[in-house]
C-alpha positions as CSV (number, residue, x, y, z in Angstrom):
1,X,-65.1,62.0,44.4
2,X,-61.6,62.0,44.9
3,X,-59.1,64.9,45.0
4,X,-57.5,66.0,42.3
5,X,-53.5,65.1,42.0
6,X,-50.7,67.9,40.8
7,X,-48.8,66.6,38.3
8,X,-45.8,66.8,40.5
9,X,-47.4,64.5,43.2
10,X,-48.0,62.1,40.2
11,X,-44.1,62.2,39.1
12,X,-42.9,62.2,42.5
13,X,-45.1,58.7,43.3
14,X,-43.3,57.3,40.1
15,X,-40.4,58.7,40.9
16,X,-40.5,56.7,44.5
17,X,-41.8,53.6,43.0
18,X,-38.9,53.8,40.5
19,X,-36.4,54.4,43.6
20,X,-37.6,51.8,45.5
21,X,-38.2,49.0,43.3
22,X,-35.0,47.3,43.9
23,X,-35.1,46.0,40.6
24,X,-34.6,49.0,39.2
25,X,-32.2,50.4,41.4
26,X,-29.4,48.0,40.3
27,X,-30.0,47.1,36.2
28,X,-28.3,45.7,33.8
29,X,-28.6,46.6,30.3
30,X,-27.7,45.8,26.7
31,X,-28.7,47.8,23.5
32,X,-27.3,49.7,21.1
33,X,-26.0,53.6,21.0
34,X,-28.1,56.3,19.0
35,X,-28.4,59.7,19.2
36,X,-24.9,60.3,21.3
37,X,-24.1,63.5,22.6
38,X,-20.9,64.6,24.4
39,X,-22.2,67.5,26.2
40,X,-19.6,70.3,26.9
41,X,-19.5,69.7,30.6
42,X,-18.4,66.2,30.2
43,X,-21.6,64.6,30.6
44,X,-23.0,61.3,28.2
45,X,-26.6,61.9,26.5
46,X,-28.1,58.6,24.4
47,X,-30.7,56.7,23.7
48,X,-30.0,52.4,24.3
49,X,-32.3,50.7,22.0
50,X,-32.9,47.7,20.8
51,X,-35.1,46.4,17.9
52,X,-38.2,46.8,19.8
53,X,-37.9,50.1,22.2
54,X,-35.3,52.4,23.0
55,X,-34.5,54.5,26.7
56,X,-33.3,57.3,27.1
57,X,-29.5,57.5,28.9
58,X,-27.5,59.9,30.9
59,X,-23.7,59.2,32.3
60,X,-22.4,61.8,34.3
61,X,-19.1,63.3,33.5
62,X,-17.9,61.8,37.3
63,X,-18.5,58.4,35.7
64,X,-17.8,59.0,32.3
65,X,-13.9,58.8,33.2
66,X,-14.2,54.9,33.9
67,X,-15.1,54.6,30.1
68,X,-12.1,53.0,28.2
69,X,-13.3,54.0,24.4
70,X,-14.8,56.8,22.9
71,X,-19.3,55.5,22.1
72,X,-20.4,56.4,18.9
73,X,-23.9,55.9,17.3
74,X,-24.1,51.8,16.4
75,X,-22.1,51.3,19.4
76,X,-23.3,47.8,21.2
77,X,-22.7,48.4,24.8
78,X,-23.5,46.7,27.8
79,X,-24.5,49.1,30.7
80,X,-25.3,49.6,34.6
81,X,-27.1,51.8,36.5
82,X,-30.6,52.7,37.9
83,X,-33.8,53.7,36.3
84,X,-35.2,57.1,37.7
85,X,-37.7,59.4,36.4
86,X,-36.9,63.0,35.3
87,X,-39.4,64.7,36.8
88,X,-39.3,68.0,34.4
89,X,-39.7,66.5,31.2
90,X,-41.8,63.6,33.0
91,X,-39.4,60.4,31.6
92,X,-37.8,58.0,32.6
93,X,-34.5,57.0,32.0
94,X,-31.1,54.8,33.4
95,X,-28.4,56.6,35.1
96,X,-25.2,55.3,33.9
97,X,-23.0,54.0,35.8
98,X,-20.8,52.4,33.9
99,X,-20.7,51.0,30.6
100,X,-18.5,48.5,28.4
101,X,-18.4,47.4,24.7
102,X,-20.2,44.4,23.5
103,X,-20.0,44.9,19.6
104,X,-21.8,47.0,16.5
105,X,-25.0,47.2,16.7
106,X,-27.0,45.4,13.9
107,X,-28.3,48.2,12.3
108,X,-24.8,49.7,12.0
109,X,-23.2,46.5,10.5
110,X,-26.6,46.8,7.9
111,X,-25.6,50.3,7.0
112,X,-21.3,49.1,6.8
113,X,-22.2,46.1,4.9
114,X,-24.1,48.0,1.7
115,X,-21.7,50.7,1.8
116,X,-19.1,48.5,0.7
117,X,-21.3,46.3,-1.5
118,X,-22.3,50.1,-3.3
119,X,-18.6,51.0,-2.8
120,X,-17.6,47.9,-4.8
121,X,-20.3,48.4,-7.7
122,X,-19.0,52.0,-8.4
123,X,-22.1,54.2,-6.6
124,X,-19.6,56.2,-5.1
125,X,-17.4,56.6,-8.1
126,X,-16.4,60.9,-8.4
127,X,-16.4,60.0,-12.2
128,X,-20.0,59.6,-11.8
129,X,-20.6,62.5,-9.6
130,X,-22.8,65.5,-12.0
131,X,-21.8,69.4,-11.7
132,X,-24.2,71.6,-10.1
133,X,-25.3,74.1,-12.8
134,X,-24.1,78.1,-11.7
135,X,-27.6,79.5,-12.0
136,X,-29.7,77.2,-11.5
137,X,-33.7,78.2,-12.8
138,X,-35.4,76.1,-10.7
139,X,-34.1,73.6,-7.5
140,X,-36.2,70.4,-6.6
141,X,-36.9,70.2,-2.4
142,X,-37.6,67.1,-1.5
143,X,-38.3,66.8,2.4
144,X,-40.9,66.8,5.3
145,X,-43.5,69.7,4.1
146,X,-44.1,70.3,7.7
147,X,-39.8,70.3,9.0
148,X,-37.6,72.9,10.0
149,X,-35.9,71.7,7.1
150,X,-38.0,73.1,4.0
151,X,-38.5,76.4,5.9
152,X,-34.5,76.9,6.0
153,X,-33.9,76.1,2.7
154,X,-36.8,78.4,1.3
155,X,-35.4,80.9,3.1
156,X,-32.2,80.7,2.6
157,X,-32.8,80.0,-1.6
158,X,-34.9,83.5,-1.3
159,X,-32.1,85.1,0.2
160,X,-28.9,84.3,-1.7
161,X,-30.4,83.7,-5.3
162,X,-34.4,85.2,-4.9
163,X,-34.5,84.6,-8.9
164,X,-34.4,80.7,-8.6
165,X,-37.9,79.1,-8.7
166,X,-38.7,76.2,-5.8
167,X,-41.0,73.1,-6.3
168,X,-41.5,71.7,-2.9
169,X,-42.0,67.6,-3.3
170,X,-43.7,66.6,0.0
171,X,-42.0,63.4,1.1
172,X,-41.4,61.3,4.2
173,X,-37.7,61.4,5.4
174,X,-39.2,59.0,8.8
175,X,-41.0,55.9,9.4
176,X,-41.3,52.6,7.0
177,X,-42.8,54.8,4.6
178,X,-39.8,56.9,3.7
179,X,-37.4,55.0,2.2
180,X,-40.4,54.6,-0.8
181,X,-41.2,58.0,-0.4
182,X,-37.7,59.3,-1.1
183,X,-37.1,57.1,-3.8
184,X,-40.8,58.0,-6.4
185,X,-39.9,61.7,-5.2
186,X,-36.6,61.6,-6.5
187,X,-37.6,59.8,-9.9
188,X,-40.7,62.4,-10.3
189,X,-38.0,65.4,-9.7
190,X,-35.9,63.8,-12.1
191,X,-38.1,63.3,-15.1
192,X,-39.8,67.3,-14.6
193,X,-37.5,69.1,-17.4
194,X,-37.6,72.3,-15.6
195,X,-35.9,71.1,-12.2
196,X,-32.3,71.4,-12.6
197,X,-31.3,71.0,-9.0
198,X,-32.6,68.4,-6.2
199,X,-31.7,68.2,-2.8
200,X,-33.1,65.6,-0.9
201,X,-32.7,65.4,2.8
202,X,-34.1,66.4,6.1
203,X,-33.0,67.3,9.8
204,X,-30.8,66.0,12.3
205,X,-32.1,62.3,14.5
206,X,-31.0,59.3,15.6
207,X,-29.6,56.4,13.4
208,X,-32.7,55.0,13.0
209,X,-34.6,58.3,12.2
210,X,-32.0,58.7,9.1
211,X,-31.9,55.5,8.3
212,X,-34.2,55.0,5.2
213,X,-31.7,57.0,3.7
214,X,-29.5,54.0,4.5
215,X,-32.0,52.0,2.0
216,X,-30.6,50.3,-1.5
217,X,-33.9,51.6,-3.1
218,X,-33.0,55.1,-2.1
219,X,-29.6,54.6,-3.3
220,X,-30.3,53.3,-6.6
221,X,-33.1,56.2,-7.0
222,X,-30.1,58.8,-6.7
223,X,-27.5,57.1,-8.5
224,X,-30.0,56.7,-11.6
225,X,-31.3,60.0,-11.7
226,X,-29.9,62.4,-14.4
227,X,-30.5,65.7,-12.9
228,X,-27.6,67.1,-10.2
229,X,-28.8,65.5,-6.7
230,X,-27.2,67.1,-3.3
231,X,-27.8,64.9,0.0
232,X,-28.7,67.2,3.3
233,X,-29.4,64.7,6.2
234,X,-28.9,65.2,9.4
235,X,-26.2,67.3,11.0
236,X,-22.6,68.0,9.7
237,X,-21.3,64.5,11.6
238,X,-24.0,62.3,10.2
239,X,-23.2,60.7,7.5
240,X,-25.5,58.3,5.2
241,X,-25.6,56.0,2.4
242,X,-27.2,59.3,0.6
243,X,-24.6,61.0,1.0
244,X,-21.7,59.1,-0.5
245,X,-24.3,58.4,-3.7
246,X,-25.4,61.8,-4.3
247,X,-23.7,63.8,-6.3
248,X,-22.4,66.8,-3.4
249,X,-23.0,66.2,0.6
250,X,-24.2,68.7,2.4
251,X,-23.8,69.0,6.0
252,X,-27.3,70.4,7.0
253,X,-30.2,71.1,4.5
254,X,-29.9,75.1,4.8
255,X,-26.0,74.1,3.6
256,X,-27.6,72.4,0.9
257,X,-29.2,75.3,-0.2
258,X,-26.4,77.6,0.2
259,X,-24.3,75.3,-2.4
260,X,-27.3,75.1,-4.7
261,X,-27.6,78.7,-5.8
262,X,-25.0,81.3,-5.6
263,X,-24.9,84.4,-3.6
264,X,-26.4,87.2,-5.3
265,X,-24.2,89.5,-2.9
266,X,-21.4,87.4,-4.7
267,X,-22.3,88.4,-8.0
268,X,-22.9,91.9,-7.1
269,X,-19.7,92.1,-5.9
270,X,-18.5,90.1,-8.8
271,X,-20.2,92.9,-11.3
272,X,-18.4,95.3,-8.9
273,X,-15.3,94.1,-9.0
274,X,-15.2,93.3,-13.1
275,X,-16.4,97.5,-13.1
276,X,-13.5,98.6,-11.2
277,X,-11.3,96.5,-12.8
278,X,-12.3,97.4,-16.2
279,X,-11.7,100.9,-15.0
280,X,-8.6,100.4,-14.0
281,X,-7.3,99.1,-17.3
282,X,-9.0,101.7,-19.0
283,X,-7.5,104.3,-16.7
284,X,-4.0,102.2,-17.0
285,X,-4.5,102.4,-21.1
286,X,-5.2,105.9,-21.1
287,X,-2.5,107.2,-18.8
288,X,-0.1,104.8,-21.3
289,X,-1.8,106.5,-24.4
290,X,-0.7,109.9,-22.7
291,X,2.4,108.5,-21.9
292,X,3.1,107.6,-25.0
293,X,1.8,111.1,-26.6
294,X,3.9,113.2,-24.5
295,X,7.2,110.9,-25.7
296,X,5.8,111.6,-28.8
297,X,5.6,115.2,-28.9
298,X,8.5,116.2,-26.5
299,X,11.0,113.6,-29.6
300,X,13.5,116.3,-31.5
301,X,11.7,115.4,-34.8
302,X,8.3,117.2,-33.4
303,X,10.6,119.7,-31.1
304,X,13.3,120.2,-34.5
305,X,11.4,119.4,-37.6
306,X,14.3,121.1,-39.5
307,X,16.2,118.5,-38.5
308,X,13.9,115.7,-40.2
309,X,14.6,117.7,-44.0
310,X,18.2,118.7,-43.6
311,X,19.6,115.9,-45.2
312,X,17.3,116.7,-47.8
313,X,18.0,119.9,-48.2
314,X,21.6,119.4,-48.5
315,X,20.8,116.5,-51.5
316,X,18.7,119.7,-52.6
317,X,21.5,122.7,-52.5
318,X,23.8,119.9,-54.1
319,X,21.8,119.7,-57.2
320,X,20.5,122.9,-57.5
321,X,24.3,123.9,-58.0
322,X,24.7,120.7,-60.1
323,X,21.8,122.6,-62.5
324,X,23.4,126.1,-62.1
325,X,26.0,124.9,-63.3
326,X,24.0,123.4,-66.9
327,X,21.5,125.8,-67.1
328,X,18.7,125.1,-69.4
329,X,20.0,128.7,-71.2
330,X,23.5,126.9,-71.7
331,X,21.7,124.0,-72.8
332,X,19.8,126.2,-75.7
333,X,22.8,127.8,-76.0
334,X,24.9,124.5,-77.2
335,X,22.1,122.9,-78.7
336,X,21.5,126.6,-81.4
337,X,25.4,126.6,-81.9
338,X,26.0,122.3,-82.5
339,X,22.2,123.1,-85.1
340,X,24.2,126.1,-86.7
341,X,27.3,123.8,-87.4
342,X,24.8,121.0,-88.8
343,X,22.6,123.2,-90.8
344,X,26.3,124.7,-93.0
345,X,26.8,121.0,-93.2
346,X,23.6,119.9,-93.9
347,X,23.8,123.3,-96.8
348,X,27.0,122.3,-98.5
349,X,26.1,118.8,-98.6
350,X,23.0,119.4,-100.2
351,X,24.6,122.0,-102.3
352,X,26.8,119.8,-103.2
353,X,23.9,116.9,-104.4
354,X,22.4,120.0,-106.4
355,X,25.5,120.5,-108.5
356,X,26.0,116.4,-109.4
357,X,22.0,116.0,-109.7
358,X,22.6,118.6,-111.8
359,X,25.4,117.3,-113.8
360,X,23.3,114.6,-114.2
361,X,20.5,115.9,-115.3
362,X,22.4,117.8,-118.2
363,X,23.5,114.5,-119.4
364,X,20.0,112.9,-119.5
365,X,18.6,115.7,-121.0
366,X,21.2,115.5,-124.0
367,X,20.6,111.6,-124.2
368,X,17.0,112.0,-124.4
369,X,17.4,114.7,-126.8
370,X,19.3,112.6,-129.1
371,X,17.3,109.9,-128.6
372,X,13.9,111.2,-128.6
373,X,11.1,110.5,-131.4
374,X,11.0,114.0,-132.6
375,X,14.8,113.7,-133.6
376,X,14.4,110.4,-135.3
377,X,11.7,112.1,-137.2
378,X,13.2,115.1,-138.3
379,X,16.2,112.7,-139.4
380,X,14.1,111.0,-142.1
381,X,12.3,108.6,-139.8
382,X,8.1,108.3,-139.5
383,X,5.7,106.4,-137.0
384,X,3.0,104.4,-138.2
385,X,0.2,104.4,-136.2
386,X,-2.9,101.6,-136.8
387,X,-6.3,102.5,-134.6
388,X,-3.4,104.3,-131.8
389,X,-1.0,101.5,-131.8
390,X,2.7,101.7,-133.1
391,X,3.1,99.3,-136.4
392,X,6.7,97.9,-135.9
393,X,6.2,95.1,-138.5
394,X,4.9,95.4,-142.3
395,X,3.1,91.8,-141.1
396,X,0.8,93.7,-138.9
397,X,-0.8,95.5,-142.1
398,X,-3.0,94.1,-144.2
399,X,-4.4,95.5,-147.7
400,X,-7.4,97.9,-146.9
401,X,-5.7,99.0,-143.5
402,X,-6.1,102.7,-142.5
403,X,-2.6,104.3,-141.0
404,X,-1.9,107.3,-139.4
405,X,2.1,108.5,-140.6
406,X,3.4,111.0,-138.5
407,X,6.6,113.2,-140.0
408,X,8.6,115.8,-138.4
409,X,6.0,118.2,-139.1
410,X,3.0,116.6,-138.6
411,X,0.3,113.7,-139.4
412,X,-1.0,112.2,-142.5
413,X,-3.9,109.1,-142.8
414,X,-3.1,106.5,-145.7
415,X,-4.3,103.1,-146.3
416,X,-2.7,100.2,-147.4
417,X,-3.6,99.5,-151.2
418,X,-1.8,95.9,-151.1
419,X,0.2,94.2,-149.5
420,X,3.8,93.8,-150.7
421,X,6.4,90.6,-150.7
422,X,8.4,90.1,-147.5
């Protein structure tokens, strides 16, 4: 049986074969940047890849200087150096020496070249962008059930706004399978009425761990969807296709959740703030209602009223001599003495009336006398009366007529015998 090797023997023979392979000591490379790190010290950490594999790079800062542009993820870049093996972590990798431009990687022209095709067809338009609701009842988490990701943004949903309900959609953000993933997840979010925010997104990686949210279907999945969308992948300098279609980026997924609900220590401190301020204008109102009470009663009218009726009392004194002056006793006075001087008037002139009325009378009296039937009768005259009416014409009797024939001193009946010539 043979003995047993430590796994440091193990990496230390790789190591050696790595060192002394001189094929490996002097290589060449060409791939493109992912991944790219600019440590503090100075030093260059990425991964070279190509369409097929990917190694793992370091260039330290002492040869970092030699580098004429600044590498970014997508970079194409031709490189130099030796492979070695990192004992601690067990991998190998190149040691850059140096390293020069040889053009955008193809993935990174893919992701340039549908930005501007979605650019051009209006995906990125603000007036399409949709305004996150203020209290949102329930927010849509669409990312890797198993991520750092979900468990931030649970967290940090519970924290600020603990009254907002979570439905946790399960979804690959990695891997051919993602880009399909994200886009059903998305629709399904989208047609549950009760989800009025989604975020879709995951954690930090390399270009091609973020790309499938680089993918059209993706795209068109967000721009379609009616309910608010907020894009959380990767860190705060990633930037995807996602991103510029969803309605608000995020810069990491716990940022995602901070924007969709609000802080409830916000809105206590809003309440708290609205309290104090309504106290303060009722305080302000109430020291102005004093204010305006003490004017009140320190004025002359409240601290003189006599002042407020001596005009009137003047007007008052004024007529109350006027009336002295005419006293209603006067009055009666003037009135008895102008009724005294009427009444003699009124006296004589009827007196006056009396004595021609009377005058009058007189004559009347004698006319009538003259006049009157009794006269005429004791004069001669008689009235002949036929059934009580006065017989003025001999024409009105006829023979066998009974007649009353008054005289001066009294009444006799006759009757007509015959009747005579005219």
């Amino acid at each position: 049986m043979k003995d047993a090797l430590t796994v440091t023997a193990l990496t230390r023979y790789i190591k050696y074969k790595f060192t002394s392979d001189p094929h490996l000591t002097d290589v060449r490379l060409e791939g493109e940047i992912s991944n790219f790190k600019h440590h503090s010290r100075g030093h260059f950490y990425f991964t070279l890849k190509d369409e097929l594999a990917s190694i793992s790079a370091i260039m330290f800062k002492s040869d970092t200087q030699s580098v004429s542009f600044t590498p970014t993820d997508g970079d194409s870049v031709i490189v130099e150096g030796s492979i070695s093996v990192f004992e601690k972590a067990g991998s190998y990798q190149i040691y850059v020496k140096q390293m020069t431009q040889a053009g955008m990687g193809q993935l990174y022209q893919n992701y340039l070249k549908l930005k501007a095709t979605l650019e051009a067809e209006g995906y990125f338009d603000p007036a399409h962008k949709k305004a996150l609701p203020t209290y949102p009842k329930t927010v849509a988490l669409l990312t890797s059930s198993t991520g750092a990701a979900i468990r931030d943004m649970i967290s940090t949903i519970k924290r600020r706004f603990p009254l907002t309900q979570m439905l946790v959609y399960p979804t690959h953000v990695q891997g051919d399978l993602a880009k399909a993933s994200i886009a059903t997840n998305i629709q399904r979010a989208d047609q549950n009425p009760d989800v009025d925010v989604i975020i879709v997104g995951r954690g930090g990686g390399s270009i091609e761990d973020l790309w499938a949210f680089n993918e059209r279907i993706v795209a068109d999945a967000i721009y379609h969807a009616a309910t608010p969308i907020i894009s959380a992948v990767g860190h705060e300098t990633d930037f995807t296709i996602a991103d510029f279609v969803a309605d608000l980026r995020a810069p990491t997924p716990t940022g995602a959740a901070e924007m969709a609900v609000p802080d409830q220590k916000d809105i206590k401190g809003y309440i708290t703030d609205q309290m104090n301020r309504l106290k303060r204008v009722l305080t302000q109102n109430v020291d102005r209602k004093e204010e305006t009470l003490s004017y009140v009663l320190n004025h002359p009218v409240f601290r003189f009223p006599e002042r407020l009726i001596d005009p009137y009392d003047k007007a008052l004194t004024h007529w109350v001599h006027r009336l002295n002056r005419q006293t209603p006793l006067e009055k009666v006075n003037q009135l008895a003495s102008a009724f005294d001087t009427q009444a003699v008037q009124l006296k004589n002139a009827f007196a006056s009336r009396i004595t021609r009325l009377t005058y009058q009378l007189d004559k009347l009296t004698q006319s009538i006398t003259l006049n009157s039937p009794q006269t005429r009768l004791e004069q001669g005259y008689t009235l002949i009366l036929k059934d009580g009416k006065l017989i003025k014409r001999a024409t009105d009797l006829t023979a066998g007529d009974s007649i009353d024939i008054t005289f001066s001193d009294g009444t006799q009946k006759a009757s007509i015998q015959s009747k005579g010539e005219k």
